[in-house]
C-alpha positions in Angstrom: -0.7 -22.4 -23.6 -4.2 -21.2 -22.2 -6.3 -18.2 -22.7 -5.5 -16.7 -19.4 -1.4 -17.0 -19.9 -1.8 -16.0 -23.6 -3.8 -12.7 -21.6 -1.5 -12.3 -19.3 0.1 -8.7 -19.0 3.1 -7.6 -16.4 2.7 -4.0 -15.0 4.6 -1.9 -12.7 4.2 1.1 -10.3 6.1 3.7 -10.8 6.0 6.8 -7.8 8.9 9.8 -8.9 9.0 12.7 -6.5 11.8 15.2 -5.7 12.0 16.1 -1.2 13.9 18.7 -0.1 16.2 16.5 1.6 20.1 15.0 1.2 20.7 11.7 -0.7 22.5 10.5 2.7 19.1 11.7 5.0 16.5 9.5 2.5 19.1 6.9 2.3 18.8 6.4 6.1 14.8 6.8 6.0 14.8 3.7 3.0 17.0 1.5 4.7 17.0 1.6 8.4 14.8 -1.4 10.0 13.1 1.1 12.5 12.0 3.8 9.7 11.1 1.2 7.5 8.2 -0.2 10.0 7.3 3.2 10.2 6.9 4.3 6.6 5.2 0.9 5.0 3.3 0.4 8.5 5.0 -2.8 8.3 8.5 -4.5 10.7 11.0 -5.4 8.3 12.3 -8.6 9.9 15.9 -9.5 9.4 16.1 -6.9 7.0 19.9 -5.5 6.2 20.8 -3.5 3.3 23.1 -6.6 2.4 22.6 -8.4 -1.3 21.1 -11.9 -0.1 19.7 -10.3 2.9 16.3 -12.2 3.3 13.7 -10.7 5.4 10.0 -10.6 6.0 6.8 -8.3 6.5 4.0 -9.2 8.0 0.5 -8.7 6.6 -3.3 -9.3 6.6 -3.2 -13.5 5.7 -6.0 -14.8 3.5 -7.1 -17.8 2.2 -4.1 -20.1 2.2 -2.2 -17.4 2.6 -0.4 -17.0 5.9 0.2 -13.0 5.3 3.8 -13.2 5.2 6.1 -11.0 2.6 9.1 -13.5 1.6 11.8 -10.3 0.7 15.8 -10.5 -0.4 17.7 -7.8 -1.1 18.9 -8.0 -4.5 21.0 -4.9 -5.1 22.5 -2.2 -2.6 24.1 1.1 -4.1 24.3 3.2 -0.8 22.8 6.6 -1.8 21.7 5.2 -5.1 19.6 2.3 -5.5 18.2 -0.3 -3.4 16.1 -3.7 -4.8 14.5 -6.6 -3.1 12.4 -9.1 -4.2 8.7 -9.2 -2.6 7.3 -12.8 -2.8 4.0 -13.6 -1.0 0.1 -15.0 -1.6 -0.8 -18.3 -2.5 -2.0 -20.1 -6.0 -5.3 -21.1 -4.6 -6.0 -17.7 -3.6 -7.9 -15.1 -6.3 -7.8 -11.6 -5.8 -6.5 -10.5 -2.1 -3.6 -12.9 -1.5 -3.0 -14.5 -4.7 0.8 -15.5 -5.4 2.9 -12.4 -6.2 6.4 -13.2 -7.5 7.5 -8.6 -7.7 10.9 -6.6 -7.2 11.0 -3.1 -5.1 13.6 -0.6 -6.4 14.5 2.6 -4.6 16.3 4.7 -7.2 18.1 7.6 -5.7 19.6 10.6 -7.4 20.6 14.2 -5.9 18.9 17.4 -7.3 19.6 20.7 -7.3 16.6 21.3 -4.8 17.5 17.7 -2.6 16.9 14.3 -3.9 14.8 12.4 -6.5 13.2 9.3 -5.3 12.0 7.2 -7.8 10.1 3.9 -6.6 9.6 0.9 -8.7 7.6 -2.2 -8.1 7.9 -4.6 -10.9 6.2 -7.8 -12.1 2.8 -7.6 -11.5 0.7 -10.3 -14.0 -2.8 -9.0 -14.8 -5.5 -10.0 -14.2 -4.3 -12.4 -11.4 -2.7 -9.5 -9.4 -5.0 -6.8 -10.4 -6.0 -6.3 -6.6 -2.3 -6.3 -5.4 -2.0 -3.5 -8.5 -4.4 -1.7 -7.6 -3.8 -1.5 -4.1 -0.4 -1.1 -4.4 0.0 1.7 -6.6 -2.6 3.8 -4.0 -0.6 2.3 -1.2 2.6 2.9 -2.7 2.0 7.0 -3.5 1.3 7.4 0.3 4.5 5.2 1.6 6.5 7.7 -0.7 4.8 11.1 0.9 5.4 9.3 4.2 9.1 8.8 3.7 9.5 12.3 3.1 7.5 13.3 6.1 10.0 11.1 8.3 13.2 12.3 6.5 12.1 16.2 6.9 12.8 14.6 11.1 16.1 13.7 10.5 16.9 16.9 9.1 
């Protein structure tokens, strides 16, 4: 085994926040296609909330990396949880666009004051996704706020 996989740690993000809003309102704003382009800036293509849905998002491509977000839905709980895998990058690349092998979760749970969302994106192996982490986990706190902001229309 080398030095770098004896190094090599897995990390996840982890964003928990309670909105003011139903469990069936951020349920909606998590899984339909049109709200999801809108809250991760991103078109979910061929996304369903269907286990073995596969889907993409398109992104910034570097390197060898062609930019596109392999995803499959890997568990559906409507009003509790969904999960997808999030597969993109490229071995040759380092830093922006190296290969990232992760899994999205959307936790749901109600509250007395509307729901709990708790987002977590698992699998990240430092140090060769350290720039995915760190993006990610600033990207990830401001997709969460912007969820709420577009489940406070449905209301």
């Amino acid at each position: 085994m080398s030095d770098a996989a004896m190094m090599a740690d897995t990390q996840q993000i982890v964003v928990d926040e309670v909105f003011p809003h139903t469990l069936d309102v951020v349920w909606k704003t998590l899984t339909s296609p049109e709200m999801m382009a809108r809250w991760l800036r991103m078109e979910p293509r061929g996304f369903r909330a269907a286990v073995g849905t596969r889907f993409t998002y398109q992104t910034t491509p570097a390197g060898a990396w062609d930019g596109v977000i392999r995803c499959e839905v890997l568990e559906v709980e409507p009003l509790e949880r969904l999960s997808y895998a999030w597969t993109g990058g490229h071995d040759g690349n380092v830093g922006y666009g190296s290969r990232l092998d992760t899994v999205v979760t959307f936790l749901l749970s109600a509250e007395d004051n509307g729901t709990r969302i708790r987002l977590v994106h698992s699998g990240f192996v430092l140090p060769r996704n350290e720039s995915a982490f760190k993006n990610m986990s600033e990207g990830w706190r401001k997709v969460v706020q912007t969820i709420d902001s577009i489940a406070a229309e449905q209301a």
